[in-house]
PDB file with one MODEL, atoms N, CA, C and O in Angstrom:
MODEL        1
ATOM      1  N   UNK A   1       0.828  -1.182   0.000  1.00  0.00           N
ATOM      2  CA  UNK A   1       0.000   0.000   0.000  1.00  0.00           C
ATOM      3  C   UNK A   1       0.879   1.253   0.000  1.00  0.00           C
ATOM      4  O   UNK A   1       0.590   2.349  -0.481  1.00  0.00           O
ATOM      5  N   UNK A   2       1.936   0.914   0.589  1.00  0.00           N
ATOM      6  CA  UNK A   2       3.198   2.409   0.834  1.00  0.00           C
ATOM      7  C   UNK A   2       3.455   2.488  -0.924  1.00  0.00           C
ATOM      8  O   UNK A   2       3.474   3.531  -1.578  1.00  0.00           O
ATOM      9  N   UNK A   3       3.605   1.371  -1.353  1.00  0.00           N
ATOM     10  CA  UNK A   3       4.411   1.689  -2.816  1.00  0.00           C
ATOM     11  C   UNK A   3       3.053   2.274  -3.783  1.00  0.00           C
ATOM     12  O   UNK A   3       3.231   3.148  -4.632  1.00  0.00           O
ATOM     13  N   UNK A   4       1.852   1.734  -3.552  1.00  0.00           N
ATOM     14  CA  UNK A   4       1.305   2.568  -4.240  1.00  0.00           C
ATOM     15  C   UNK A   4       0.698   4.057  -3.880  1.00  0.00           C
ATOM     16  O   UNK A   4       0.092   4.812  -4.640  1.00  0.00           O
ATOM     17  N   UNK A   5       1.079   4.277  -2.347  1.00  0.00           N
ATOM     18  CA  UNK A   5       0.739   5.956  -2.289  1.00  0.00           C
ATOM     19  C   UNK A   5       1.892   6.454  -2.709  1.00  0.00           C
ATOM     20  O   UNK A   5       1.730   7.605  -3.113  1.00  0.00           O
ATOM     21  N   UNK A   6       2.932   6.103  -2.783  1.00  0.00           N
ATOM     22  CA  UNK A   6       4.179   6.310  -3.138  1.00  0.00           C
ATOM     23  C   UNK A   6       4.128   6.823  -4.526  1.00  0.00           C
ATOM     24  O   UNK A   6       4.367   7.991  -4.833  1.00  0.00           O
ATOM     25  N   UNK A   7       3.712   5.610  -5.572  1.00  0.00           N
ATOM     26  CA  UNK A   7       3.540   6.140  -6.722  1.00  0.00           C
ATOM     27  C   UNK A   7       2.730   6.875  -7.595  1.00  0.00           C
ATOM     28  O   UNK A   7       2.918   7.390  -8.698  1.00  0.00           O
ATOM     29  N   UNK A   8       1.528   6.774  -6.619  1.00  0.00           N
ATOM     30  CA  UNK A   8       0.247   8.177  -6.641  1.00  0.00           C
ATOM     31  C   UNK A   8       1.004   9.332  -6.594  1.00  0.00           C
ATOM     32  O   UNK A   8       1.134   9.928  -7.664  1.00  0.00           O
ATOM     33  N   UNK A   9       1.573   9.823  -5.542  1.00  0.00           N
ATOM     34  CA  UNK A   9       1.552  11.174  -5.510  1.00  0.00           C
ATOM     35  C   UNK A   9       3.173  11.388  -6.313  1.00  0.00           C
ATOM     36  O   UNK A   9       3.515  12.569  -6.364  1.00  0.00           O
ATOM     37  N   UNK A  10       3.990  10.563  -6.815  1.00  0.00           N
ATOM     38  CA  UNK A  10       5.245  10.512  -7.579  1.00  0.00           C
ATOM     39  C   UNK A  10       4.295  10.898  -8.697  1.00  0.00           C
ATOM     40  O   UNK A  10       4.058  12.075  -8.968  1.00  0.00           O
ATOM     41  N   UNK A  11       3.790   9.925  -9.302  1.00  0.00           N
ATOM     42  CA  UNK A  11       3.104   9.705 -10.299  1.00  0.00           C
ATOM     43  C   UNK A  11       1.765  11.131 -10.611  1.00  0.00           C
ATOM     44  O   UNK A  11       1.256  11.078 -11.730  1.00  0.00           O
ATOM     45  N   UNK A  12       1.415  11.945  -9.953  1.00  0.00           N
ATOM     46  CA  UNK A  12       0.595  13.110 -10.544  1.00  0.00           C
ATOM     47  C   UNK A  12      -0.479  12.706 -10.303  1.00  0.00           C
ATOM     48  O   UNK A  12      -1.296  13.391 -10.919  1.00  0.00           O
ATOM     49  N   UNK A  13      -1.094  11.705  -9.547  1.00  0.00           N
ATOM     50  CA  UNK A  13      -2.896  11.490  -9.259  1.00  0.00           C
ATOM     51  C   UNK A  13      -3.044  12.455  -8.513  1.00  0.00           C
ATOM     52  O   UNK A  13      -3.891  13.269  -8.882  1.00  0.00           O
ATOM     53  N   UNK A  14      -2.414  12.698  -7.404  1.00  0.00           N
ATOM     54  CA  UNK A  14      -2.875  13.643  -6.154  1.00  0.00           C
ATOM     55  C   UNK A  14      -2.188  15.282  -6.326  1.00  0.00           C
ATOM     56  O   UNK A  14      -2.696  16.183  -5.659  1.00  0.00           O
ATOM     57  N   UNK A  15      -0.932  15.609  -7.322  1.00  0.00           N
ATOM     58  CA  UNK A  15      -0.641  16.625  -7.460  1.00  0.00           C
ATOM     59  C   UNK A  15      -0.806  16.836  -8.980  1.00  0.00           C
ATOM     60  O   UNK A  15      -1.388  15.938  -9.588  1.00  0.00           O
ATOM     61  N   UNK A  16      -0.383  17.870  -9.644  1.00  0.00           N
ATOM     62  CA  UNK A  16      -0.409  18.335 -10.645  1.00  0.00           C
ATOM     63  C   UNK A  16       1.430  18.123 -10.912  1.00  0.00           C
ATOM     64  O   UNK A  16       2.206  18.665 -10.125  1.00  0.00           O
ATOM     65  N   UNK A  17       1.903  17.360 -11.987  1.00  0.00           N
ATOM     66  CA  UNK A  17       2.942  17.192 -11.957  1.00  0.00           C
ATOM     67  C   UNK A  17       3.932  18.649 -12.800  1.00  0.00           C
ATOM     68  O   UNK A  17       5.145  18.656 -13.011  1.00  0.00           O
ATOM     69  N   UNK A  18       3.160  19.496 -13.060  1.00  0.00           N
ATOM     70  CA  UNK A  18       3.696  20.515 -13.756  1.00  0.00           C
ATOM     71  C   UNK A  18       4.338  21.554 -12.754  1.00  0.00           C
ATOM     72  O   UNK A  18       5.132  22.458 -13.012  1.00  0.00           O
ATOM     73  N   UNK A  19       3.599  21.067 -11.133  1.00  0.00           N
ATOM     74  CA  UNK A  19       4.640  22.047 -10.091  1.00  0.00           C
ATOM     75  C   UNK A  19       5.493  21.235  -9.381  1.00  0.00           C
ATOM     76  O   UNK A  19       5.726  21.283  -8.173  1.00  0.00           O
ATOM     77  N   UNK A  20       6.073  20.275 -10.440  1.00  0.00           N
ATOM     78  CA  UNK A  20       7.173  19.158  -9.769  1.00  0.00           C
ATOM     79  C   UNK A  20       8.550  20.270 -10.201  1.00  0.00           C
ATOM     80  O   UNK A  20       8.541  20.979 -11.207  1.00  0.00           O
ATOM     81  N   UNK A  21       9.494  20.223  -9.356  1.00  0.00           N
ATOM     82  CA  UNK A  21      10.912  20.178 -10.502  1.00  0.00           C
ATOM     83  C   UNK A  21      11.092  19.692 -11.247  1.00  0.00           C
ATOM     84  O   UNK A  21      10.490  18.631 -11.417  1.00  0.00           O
ATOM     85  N   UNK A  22      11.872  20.067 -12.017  1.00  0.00           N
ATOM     86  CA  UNK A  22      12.607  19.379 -13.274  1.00  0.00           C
ATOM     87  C   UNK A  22      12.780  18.674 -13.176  1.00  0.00           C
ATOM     88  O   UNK A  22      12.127  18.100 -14.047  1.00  0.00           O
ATOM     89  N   UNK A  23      13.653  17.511 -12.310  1.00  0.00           N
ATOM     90  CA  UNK A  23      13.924  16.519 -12.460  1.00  0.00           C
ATOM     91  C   UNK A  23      13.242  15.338 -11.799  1.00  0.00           C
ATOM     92  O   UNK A  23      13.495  14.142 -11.942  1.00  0.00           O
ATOM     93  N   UNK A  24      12.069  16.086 -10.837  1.00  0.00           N
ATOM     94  CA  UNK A  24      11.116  15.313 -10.545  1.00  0.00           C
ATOM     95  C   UNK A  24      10.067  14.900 -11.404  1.00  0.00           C
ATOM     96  O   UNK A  24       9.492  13.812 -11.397  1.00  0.00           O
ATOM     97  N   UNK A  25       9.837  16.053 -12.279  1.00  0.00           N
ATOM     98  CA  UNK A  25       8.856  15.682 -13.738  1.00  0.00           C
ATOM     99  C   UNK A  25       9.534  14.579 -14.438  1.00  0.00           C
ATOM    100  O   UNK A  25       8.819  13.601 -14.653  1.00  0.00           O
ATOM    101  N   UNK A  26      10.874  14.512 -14.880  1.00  0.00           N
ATOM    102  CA  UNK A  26      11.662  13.854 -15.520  1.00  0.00           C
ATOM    103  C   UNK A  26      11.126  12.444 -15.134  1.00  0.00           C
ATOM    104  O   UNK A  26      10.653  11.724 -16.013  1.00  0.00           O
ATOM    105  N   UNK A  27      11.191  12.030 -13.824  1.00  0.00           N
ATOM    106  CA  UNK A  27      11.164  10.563 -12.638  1.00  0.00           C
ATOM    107  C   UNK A  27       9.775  10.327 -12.721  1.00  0.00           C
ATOM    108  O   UNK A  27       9.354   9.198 -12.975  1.00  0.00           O
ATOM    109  N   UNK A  28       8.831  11.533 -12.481  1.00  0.00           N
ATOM    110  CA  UNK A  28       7.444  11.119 -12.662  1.00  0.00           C
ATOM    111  C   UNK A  28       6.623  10.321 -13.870  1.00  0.00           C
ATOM    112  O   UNK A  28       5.705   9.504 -13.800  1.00  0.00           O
ATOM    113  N   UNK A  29       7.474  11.012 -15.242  1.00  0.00           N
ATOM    114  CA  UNK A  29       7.241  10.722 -16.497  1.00  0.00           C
ATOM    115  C   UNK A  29       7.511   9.452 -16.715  1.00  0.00           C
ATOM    116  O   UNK A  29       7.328   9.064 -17.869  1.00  0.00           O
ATOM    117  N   UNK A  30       7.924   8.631 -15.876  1.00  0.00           N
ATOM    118  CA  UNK A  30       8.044   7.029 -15.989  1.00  0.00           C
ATOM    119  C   UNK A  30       7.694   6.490 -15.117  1.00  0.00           C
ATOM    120  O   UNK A  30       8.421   5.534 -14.843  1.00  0.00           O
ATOM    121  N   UNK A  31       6.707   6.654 -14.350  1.00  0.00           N
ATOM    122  CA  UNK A  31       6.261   5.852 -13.050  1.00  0.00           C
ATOM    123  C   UNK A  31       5.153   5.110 -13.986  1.00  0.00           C
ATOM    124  O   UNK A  31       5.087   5.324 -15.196  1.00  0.00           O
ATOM    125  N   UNK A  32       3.904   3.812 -12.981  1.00  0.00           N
ATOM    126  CA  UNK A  32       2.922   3.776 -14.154  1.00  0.00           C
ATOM    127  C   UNK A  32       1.821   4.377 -13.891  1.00  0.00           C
ATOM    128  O   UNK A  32       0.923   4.316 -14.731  1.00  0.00           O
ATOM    129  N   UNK A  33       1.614   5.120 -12.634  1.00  0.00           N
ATOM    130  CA  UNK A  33       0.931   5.411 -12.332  1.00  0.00           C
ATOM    131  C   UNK A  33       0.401   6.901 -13.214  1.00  0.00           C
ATOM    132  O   UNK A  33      -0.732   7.193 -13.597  1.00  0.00           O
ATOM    133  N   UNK A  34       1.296   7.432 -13.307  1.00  0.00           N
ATOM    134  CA  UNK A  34       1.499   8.540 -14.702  1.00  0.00           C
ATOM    135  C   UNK A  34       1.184   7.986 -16.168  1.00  0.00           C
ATOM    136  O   UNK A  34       0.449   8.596 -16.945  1.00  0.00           O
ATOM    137  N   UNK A  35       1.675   7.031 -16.409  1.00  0.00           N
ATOM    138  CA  UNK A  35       1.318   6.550 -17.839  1.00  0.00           C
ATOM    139  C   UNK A  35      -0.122   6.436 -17.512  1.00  0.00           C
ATOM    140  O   UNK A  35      -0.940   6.970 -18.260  1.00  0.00           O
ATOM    141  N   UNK A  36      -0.541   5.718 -16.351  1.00  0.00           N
ATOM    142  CA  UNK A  36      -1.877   4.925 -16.555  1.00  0.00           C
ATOM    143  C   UNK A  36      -3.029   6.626 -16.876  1.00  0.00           C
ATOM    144  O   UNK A  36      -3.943   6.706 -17.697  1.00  0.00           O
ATOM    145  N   UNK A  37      -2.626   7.558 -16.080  1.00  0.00           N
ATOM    146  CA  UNK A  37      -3.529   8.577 -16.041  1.00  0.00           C
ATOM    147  C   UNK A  37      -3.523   9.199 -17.325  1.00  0.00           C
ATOM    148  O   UNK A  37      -4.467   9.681 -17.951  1.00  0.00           O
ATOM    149  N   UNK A  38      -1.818   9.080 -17.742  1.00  0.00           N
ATOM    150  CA  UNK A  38      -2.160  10.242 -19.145  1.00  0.00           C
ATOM    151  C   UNK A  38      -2.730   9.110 -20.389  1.00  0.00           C
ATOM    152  O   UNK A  38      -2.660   9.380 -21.588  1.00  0.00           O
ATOM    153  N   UNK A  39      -3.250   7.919 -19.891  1.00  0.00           N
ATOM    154  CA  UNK A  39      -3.393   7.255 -20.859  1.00  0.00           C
ATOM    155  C   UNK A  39      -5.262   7.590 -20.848  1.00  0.00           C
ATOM    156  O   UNK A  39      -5.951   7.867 -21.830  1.00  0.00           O
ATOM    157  N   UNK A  40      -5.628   7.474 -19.677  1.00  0.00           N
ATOM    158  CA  UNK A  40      -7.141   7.934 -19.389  1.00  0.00           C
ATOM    159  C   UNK A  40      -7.437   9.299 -19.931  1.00  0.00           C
ATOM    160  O   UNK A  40      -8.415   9.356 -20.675  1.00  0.00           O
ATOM    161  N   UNK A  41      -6.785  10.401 -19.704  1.00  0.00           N
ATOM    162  CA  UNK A  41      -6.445  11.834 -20.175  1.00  0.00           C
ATOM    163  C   UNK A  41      -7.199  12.103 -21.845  1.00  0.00           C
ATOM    164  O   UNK A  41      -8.200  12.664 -22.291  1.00  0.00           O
ATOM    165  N   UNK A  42      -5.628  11.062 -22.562  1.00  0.00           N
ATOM    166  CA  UNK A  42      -5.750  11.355 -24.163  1.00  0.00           C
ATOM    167  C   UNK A  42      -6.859  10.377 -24.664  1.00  0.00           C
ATOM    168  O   UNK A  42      -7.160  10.245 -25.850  1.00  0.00           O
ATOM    169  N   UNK A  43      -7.540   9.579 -23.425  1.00  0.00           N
ATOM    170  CA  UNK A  43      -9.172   9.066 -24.464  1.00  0.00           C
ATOM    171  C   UNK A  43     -10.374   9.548 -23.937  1.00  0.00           C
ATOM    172  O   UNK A  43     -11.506   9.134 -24.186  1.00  0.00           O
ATOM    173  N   UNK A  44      -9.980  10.625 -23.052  1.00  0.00           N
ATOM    174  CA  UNK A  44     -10.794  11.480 -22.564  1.00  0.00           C
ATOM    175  C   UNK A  44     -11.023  12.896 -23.472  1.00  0.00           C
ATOM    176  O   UNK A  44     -12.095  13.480 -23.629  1.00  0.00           O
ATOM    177  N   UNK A  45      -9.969  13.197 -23.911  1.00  0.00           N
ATOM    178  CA  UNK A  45     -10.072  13.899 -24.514  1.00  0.00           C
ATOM    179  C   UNK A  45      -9.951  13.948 -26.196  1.00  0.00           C
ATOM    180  O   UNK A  45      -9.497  14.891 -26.843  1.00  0.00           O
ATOM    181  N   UNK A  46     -10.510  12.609 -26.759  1.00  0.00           N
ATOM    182  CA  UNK A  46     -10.837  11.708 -27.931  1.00  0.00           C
ATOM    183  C   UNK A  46     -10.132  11.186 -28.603  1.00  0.00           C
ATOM    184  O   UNK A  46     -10.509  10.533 -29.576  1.00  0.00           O
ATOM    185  N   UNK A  47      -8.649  11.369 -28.185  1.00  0.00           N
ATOM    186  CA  UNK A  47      -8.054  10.520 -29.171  1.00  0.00           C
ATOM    187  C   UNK A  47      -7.267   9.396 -28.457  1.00  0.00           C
ATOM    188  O   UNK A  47      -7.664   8.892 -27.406  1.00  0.00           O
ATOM    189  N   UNK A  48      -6.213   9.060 -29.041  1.00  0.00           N
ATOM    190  CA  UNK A  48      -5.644   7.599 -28.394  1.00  0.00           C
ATOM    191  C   UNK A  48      -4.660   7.360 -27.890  1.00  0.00           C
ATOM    192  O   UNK A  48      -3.837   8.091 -28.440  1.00  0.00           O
ATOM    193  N   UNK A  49      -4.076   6.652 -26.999  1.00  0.00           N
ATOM    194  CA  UNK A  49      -3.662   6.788 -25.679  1.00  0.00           C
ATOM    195  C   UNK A  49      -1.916   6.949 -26.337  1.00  0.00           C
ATOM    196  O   UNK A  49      -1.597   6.166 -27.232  1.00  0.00           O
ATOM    197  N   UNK A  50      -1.070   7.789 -25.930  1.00  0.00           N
ATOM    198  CA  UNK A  50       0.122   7.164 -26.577  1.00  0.00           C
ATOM    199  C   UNK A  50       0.891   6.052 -26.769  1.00  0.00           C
ATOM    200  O   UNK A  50       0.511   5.025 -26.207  1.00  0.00           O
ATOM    201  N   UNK A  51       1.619   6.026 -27.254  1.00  0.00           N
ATOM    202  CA  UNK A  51       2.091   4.342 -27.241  1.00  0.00           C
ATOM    203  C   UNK A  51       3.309   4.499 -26.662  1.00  0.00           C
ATOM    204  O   UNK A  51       4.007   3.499 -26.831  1.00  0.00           O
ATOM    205  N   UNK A  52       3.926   5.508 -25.941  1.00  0.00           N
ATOM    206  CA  UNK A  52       5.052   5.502 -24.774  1.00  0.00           C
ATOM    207  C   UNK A  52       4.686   4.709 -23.692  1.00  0.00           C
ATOM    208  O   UNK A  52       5.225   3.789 -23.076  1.00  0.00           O
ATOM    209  N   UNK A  53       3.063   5.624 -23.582  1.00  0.00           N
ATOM    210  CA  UNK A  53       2.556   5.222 -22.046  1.00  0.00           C
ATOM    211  C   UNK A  53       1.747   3.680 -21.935  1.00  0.00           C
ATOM    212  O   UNK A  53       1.498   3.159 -20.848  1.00  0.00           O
ATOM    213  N   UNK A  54       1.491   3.238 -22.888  1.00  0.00           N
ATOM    214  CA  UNK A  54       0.511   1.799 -22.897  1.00  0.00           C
ATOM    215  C   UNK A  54       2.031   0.944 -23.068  1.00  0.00           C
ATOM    216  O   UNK A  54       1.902  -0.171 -22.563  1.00  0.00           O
ATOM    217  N   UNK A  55       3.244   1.127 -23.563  1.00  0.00           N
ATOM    218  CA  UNK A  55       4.286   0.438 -23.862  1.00  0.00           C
ATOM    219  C   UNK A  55       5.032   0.390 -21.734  1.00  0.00           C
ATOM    220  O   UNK A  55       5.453  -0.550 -21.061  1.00  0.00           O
ATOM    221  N   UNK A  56       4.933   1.183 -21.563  1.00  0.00           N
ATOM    222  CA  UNK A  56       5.219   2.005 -20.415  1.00  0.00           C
ATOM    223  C   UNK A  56       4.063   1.188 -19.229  1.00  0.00           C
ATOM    224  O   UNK A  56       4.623   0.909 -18.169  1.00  0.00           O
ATOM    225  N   UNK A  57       3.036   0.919 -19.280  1.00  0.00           N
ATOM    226  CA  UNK A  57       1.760   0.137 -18.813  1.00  0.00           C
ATOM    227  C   UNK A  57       2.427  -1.304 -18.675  1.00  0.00           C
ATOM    228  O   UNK A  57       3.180  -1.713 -17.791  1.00  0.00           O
ATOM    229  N   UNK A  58       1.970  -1.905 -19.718  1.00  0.00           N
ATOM    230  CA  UNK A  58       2.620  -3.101 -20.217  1.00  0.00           C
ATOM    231  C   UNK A  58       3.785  -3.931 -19.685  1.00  0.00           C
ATOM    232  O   UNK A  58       3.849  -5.091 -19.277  1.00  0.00           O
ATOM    233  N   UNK A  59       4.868  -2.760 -19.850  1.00  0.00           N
ATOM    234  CA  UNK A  59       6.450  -3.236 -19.215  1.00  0.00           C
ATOM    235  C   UNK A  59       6.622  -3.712 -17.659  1.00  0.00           C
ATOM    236  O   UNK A  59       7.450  -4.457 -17.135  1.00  0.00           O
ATOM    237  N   UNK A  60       5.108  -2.724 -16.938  1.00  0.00           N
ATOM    238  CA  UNK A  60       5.389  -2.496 -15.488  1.00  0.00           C
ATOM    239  C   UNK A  60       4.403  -3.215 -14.877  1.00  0.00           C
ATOM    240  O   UNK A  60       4.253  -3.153 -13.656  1.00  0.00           O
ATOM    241  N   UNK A  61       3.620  -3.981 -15.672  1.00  0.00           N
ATOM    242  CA  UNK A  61       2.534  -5.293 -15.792  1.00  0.00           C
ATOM    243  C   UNK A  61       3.600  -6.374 -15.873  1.00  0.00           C
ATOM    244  O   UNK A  61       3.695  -7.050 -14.848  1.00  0.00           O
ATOM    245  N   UNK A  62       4.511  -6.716 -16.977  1.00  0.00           N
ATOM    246  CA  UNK A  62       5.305  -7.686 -16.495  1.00  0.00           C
ATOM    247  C   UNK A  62       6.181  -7.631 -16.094  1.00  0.00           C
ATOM    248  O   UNK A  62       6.763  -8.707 -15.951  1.00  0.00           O
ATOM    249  N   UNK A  63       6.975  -6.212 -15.578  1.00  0.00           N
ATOM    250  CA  UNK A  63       7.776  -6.775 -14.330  1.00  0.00           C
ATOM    251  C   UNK A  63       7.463  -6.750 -12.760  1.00  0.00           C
ATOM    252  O   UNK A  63       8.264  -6.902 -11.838  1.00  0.00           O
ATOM    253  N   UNK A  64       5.763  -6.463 -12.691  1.00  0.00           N
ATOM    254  CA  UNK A  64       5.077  -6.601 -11.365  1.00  0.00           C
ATOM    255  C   UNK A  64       5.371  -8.206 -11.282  1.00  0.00           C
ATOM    256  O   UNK A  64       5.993  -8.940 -10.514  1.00  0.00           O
ATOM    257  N   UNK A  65       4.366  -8.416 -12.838  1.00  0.00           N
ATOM    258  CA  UNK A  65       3.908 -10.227 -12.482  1.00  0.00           C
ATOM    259  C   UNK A  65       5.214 -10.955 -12.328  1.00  0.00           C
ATOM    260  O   UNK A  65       5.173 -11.849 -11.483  1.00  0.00           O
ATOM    261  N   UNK A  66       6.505 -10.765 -13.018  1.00  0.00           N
ATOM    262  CA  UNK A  66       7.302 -11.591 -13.235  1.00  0.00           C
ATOM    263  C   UNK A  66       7.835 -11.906 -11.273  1.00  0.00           C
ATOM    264  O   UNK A  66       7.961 -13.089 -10.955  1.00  0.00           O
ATOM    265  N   UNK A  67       8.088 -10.828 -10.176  1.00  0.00           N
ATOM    266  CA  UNK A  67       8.255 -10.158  -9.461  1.00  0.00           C
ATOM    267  C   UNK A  67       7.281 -11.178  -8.657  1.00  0.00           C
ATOM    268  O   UNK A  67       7.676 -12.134  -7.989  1.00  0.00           O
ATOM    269  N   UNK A  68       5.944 -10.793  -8.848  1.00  0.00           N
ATOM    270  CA  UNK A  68       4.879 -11.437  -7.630  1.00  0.00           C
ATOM    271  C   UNK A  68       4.742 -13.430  -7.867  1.00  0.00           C
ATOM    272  O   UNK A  68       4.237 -14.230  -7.080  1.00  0.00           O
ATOM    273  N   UNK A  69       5.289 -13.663  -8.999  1.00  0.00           N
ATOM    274  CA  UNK A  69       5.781 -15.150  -9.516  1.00  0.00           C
ATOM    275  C   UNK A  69       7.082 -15.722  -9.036  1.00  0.00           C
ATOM    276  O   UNK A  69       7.211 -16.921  -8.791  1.00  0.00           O
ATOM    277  N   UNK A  70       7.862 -15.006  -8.930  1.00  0.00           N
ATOM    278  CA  UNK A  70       8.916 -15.515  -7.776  1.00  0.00           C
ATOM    279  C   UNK A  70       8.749 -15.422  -6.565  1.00  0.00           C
ATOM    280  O   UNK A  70       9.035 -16.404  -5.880  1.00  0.00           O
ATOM    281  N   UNK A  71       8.205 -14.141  -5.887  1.00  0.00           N
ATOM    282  CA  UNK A  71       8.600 -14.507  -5.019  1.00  0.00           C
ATOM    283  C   UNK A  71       7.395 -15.453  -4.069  1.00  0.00           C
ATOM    284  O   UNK A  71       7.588 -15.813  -2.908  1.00  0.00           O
ATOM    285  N   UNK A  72       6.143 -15.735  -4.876  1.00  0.00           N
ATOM    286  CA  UNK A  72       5.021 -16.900  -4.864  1.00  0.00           C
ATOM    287  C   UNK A  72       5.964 -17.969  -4.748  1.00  0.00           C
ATOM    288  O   UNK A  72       5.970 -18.670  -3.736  1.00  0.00           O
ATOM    289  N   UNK A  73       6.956 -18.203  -5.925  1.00  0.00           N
ATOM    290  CA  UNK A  73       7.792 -19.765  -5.926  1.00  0.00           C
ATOM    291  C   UNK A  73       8.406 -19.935  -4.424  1.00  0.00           C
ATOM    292  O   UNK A  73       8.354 -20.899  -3.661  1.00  0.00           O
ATOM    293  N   UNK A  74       9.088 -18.473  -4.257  1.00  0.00           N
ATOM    294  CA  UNK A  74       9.949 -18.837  -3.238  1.00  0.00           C
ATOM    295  C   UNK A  74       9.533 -19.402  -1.704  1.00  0.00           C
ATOM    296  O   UNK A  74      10.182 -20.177  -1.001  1.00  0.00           O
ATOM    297  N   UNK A  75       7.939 -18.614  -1.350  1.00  0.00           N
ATOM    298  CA  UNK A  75       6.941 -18.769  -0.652  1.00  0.00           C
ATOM    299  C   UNK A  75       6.556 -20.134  -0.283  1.00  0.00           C
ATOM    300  O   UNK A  75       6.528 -20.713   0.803  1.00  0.00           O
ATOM    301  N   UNK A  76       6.200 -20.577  -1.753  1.00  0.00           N
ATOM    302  CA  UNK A  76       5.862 -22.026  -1.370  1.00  0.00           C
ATOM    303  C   UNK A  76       6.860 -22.892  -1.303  1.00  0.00           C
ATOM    304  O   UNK A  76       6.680 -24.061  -0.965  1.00  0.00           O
ATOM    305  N   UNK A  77       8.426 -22.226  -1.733  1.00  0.00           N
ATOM    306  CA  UNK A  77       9.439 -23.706  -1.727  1.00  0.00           C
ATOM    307  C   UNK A  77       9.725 -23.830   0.233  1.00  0.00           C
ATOM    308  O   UNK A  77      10.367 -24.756   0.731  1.00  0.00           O
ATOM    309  N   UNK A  78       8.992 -22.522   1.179  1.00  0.00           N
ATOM    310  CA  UNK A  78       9.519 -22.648   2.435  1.00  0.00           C
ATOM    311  C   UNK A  78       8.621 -23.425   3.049  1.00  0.00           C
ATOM    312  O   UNK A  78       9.042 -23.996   4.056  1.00  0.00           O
ATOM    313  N   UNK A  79       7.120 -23.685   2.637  1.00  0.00           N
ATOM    314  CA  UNK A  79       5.803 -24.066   3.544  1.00  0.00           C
ATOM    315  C   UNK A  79       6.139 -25.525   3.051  1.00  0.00           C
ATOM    316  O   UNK A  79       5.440 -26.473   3.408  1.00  0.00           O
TER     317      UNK A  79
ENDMDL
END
């Protein structure tokens, strides 16, 4: 739950990332929590989602799952 308030408010759900610093915009611009919003954003506002941010989605989908699959293996190699 820490990592995802973590990446909420990294990520621009709870702030406006345009009064980040520079190099915090930079860090924000790759969280997924940022992709996931500006992906809601550009089909909100009719057109289609970029393909940075759905590529950007995607990547951080399988290195969650790859991530929650080990350490499941490792889990059950102790019980």
């Amino acid at each position: 739950m820490l990592v995802y308030f973590g990446l909420s408010m990294l990520g621009g759900l709870w702030l406006p990332v345009t009064n980040f610093p520079g190099w915090l915009k930079d860090i924000a611009s790759w969280t997924p929590t940022h992709a996931y919003a500006a992906m809601g954003q550009a089909v909100e506002a009719g057109g289609a989602p970029p393909a940075k941010d759905v590529l950007l989605v995607v990547g951080y989908l399988l290195l969650f799952t790859a991530v929650a699959a080990r350490l499941y293996r490792r889990d059950t190699l102790k019980a």
